[in-house]
C-alpha positions as CSV (number, residue, x, y, z in Angstrom):
1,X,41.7,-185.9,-185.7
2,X,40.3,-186.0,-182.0
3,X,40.0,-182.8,-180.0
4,X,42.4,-184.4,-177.4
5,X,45.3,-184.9,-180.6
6,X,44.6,-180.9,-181.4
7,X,45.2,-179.9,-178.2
8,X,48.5,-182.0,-178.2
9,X,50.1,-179.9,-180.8
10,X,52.1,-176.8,-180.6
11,X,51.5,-173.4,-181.8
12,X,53.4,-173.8,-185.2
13,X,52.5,-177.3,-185.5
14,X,48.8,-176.2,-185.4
15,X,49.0,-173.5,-188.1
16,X,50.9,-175.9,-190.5
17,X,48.1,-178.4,-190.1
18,X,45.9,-175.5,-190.3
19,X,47.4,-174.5,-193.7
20,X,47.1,-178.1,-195.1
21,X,43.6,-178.8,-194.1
22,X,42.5,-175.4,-196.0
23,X,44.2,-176.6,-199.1
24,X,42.7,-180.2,-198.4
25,X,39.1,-178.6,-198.1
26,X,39.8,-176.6,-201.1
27,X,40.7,-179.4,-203.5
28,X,37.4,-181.6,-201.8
29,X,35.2,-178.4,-202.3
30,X,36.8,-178.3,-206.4
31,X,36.1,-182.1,-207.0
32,X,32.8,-182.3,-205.8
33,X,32.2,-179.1,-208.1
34,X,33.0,-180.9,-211.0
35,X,31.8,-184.4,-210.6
36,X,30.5,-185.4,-207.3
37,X,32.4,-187.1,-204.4
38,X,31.6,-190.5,-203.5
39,X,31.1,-189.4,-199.4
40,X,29.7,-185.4,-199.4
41,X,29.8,-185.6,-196.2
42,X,33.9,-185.4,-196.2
43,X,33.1,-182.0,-196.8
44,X,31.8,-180.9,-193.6
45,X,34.0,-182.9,-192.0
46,X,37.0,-181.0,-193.4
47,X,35.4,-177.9,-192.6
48,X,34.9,-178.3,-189.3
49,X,38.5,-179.5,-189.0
50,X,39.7,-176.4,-189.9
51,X,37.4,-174.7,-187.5
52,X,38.4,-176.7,-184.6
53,X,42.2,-175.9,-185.4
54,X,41.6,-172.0,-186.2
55,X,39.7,-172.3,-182.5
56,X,42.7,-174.0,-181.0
57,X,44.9,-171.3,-182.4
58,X,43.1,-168.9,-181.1
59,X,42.8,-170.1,-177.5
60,X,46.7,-170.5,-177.3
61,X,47.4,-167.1,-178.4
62,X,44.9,-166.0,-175.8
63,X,46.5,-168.0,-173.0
64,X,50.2,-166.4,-174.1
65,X,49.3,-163.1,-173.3
């Protein structure tokens, strides 16, 4: 997902994708525990994913005060 697309969403549309992409990450981060993933590097995308969204969340509640 590009910056742009983040940007794009709403507030609540941002914390549900928010809340899927931590429980995405989460099942990656368990798989490649027990046997591992064919592309690691799906990992740090998915983390940064979820950076980039907790970021964008953050700068929208700044601007609504």
């Amino acid at each position: 997902m590009k910056n742009s697309e983040i940007k794009g969403l709403s507030l609540d549309e941002l914390k549900s994708k928010l809340v899927a992409e931590k429980e995405n990450c989460a099942k990656l981060k368990f798989a490649h525990a027990i046997t591992p993933i064919e592309n690691p590097m799906r990992l740090r995308e998915a983390k940064k994913l979820v950076a980039r969204l907790s970021t964008e969340i953050r700068a929208k509640q700044i601007a609504q005060q």
